[in-house]
C-alpha positions in Angstrom: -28.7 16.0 12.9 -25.8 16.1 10.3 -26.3 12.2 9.8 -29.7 13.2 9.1 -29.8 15.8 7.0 -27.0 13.1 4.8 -29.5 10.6 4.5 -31.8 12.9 3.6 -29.7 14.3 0.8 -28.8 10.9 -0.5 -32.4 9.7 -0.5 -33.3 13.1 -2.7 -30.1 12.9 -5.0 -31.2 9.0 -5.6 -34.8 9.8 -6.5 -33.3 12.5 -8.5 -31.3 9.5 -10.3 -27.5 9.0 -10.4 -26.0 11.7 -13.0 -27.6 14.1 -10.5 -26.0 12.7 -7.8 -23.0 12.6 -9.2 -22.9 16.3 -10.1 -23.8 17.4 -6.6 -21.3 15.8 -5.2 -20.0 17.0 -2.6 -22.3 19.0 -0.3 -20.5 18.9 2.3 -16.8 18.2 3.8 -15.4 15.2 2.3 -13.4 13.1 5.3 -10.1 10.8 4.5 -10.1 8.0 6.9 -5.9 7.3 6.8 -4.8 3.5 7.8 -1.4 4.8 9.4 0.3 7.4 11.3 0.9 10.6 10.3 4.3 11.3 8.0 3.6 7.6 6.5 3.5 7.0 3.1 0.3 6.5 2.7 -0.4 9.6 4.9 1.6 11.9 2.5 -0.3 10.7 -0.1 -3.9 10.9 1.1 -2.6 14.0 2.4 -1.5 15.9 -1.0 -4.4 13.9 -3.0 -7.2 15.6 -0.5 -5.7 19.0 -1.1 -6.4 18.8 -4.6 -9.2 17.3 -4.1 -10.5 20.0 -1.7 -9.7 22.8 -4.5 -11.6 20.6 -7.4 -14.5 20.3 -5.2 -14.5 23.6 -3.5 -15.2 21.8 -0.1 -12.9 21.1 2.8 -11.1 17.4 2.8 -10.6 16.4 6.5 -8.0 13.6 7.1 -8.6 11.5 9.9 -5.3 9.1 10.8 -6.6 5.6 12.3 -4.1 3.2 12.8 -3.7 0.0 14.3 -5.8 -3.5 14.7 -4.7 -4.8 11.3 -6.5 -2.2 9.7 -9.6 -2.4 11.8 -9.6 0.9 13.5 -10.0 2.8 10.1 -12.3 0.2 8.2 -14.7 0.3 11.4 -14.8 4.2 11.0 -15.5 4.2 7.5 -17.7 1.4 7.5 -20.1 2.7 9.5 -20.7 6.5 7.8 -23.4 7.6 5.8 -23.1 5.7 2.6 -23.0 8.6 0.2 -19.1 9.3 -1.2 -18.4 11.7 1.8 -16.1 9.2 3.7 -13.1 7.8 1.8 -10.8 5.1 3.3 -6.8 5.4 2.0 -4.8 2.2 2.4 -2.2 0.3 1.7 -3.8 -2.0 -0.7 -2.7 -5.0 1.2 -5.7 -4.5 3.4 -7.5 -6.0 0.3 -5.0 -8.5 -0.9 -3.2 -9.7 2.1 -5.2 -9.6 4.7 -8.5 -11.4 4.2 -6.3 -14.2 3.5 -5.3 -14.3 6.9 -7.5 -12.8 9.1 -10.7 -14.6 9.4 -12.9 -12.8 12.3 -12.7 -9.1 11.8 -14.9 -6.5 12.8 -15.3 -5.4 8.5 -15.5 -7.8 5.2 -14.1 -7.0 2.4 -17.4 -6.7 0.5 -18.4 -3.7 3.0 -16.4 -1.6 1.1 -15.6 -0.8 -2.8 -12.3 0.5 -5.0 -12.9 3.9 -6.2 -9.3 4.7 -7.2 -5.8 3.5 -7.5 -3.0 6.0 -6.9 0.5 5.0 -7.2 2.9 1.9 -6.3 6.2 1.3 -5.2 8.8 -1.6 -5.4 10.1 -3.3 -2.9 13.8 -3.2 -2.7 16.2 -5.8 -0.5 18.8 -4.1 1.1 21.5 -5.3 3.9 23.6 -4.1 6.4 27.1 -3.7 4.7 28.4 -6.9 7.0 26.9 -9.2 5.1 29.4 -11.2 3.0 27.2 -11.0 -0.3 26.7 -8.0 -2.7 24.5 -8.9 -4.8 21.2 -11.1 -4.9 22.5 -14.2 -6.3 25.5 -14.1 -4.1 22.8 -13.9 -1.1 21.2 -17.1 -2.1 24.2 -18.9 -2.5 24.9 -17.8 1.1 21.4 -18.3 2.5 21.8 -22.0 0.8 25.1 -22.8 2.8 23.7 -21.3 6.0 20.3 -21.9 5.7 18.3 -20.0 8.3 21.4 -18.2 10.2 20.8 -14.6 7.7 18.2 -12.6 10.0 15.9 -10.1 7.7 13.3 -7.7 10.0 9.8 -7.1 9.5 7.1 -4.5 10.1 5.3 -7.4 12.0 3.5 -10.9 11.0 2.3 -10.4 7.5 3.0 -6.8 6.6 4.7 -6.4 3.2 8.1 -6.3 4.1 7.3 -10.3 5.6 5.2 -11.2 3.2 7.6 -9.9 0.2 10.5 -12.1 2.2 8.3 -15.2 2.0 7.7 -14.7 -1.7 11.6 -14.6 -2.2 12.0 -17.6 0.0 9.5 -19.4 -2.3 10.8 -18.7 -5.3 14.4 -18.7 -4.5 14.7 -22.0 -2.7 15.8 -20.3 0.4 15.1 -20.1 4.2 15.9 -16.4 6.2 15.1 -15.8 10.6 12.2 -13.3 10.7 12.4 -11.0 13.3 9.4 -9.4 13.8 9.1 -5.6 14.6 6.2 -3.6 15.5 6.3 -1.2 12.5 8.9 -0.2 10.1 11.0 2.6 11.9 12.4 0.2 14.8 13.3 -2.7 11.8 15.1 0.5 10.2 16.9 1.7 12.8 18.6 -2.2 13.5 19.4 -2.8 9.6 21.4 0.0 9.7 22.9 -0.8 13.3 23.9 -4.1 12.0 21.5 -5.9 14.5 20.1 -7.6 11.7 21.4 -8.8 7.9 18.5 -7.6 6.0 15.3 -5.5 5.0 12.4 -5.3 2.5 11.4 -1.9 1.8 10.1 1.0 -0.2 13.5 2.1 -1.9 12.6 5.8 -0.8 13.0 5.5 3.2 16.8 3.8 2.5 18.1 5.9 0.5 20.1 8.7 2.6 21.6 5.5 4.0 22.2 3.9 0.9 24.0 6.6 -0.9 26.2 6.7 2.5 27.6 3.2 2.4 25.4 2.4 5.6 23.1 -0.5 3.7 23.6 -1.8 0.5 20.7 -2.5 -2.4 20.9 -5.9 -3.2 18.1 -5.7 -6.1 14.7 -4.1 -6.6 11.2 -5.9 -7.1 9.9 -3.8 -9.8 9.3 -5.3 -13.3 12.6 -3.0 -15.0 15.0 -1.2 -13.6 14.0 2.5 -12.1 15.7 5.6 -13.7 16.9 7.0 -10.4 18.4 3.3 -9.6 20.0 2.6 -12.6 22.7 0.3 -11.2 20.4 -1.6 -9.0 19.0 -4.6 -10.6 16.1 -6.1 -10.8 15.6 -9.0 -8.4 13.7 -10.9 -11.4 17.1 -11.0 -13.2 18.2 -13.4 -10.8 14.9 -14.7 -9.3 12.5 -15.1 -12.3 8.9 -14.5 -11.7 9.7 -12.4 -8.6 7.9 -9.2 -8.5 6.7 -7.3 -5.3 5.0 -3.8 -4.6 3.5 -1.9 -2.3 0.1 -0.4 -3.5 -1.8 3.1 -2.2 -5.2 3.9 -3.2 -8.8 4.7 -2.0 -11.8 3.3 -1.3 -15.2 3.8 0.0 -18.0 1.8 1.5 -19.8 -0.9 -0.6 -23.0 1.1 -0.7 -22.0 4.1 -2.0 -23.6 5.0 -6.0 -21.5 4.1 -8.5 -22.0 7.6 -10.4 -20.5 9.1 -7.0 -17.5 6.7 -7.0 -17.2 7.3 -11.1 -16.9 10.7 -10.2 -14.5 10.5 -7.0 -12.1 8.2 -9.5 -12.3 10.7 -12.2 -11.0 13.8 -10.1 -8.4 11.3 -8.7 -7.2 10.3 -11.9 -6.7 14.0 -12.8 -4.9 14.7 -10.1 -2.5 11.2 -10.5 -1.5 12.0 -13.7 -0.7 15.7 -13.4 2.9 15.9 -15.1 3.4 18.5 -11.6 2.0 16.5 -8.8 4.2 13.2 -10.3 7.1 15.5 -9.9 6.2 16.9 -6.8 5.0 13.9 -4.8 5.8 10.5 -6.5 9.6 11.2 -8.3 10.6 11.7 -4.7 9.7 8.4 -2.9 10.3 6.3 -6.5 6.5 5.9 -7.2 4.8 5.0 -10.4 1.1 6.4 -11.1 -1.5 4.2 -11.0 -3.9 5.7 -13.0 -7.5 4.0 -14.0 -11.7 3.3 -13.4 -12.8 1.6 -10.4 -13.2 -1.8 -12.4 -9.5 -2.1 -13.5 -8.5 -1.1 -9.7 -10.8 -4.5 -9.5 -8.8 -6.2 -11.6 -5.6 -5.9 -10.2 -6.8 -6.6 -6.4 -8.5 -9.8 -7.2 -4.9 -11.1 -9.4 -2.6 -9.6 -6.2 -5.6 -11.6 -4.4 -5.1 -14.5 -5.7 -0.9 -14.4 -5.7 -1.0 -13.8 -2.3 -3.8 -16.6 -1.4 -1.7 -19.3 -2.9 1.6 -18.0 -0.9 0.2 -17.9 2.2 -1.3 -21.6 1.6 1.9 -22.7 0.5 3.5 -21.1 3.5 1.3 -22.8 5.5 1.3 -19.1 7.5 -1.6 -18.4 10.2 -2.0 -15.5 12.5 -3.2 -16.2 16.2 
């Protein structure tokens, strides 16, 4: 009945043409389909964006965590909801970049769904277990090119940033690292700072309690300058020119979906990003930068990441069985 009565609404908001759709919006609970546990980044985030959200709207925002299958479990619950704005997807934006490179028979496309709004990003940062004889980046490489292959670096699993970011710095380094493969970030963690492996790709914010301890050391940082709360950390382009790597958060919503109801969703979203208290609140914390915008620059900067990662992963020669 409630799937009818939102196809009903859409079909009457549509004949009533798209502003009016637009300003209806929403009639109803607005649900946040979440591509990872609860706690995880992009969690928090879909978490504090939905309770402003919810108090804009004057409707309840419901977030539903689906993890797990690549992505698959979420995009197959979002995909398949009434097409009218009430069913957001929040993601890593590596669902949209990295993975249809790689994953070619999937229960969603790319094309079922649309960008409605960018949030924030976050540099990768390389850091190593305080046993390795190299302090900064370049003394890495001239290590990793002596012993090529003997420096072990851990990974999320096959293709998830923290790989995918290594194989960039392989690339444009010259240099070759042992992968070991985790299932999820926590476990790759826990071993970095137990010495069981050299090194680690990662959001700067996880790290840091163990960084300002003297249990891992920051190498460098992938953003495009130096951050203000990192001062001393350089960035990795200073040694590797060209090299810049990031993890991306934002939402989306399926394909079908109005365009004045996704102009609207990415408008309240955009309020809420660049809100001088919510910055302070939820992004100075972790190291994030605001990633304010419309739906068609959020485009934009998928299809170039798109691209970037495309030609690695050819290069790379990497598959996924």
């Amino acid at each position: 009945m409630t799937s009818l009565l939102a196809r009903l609404f859409l079909l009457t908001c549509l004949l009533a043409g798209p502003s009016a759709l637009a300003q209806s919006f929403p009639s109803r609970n607005v649900t946040i389909i979440v591509t990872s546990n609860p706690g995880a980044l992009t969690d928090v985030l879909a978490r504090a964006v939905g309770q402003r959200l919810s108090q804009i709207w004057n409707q309840n925002v419901v977030i539903e965590n689906k993890p797990g299958g690549a992505y698959a479990v979420a995009a197959a619950a979002a995909v398949t909801a009434t097409p009218d704005g009430h069913t957001l997807l929040a993601t890593e934006n590596g669902m949209f970049t990295i993975q249809p490179n790689l994953l070619r028979n999937r229960a969603y496309k790319p094309t079922d769904f649309v960008p409605v709004a960018n949030i924030a990003r976050v540099p990768m940062a390389l850091f190593a277990h305080p046993s390795v004889p190299a302090k900064t980046t370049g003394e890495l490489i001239a290590l990793a090119k002596q012993k090529p292959g003997t420096i072990s670096y851990g990974t999320a699993g096959v293709a998830t940033a923290p790989h995918m970011v290594m194989l960039l710095f392989e690339r444009l380094s010259g240099t070759k690292f042992t992968p070991i493969h985790y299932r999820g970030v926590p476990l790759a963690i826990n071993d970095l700072v137990g010495g069981h492996i050299n090194m680690l790709w990662l959001g700067p914010s996880i790290l840091l309690p163990a960084f300002r301890d003297n249990k891992v050391t920051m190498l460098s940082i992938g953003s495009s300058k130096p951050l203000p709360q990192l001062a001393n950390v350089p960035t990795t382009a200073e040694t590797v020119p060209g090299f810049e790597a990031s993890v991306s958060f934002g939402l989306y919503t399926q394909a079908a979906v109005p365009a004045a109801v996704v102009a609207r969703i990415n408008a309240d979203v955009q309020q809420i990003v660049a809100d001088p208290a919510f910055q302070e609140r939820f992004f100075k914390p972790q190291l994030l930068e605001a990633m304010p915008g419309p739906p068609d620059a959020f485009a934009r900067v998928n299809a170039a990441e798109l691209q970037k990662w495309a030609k690695l992963i050819e290069d790379v020669k990497l598959t996924i069985d």
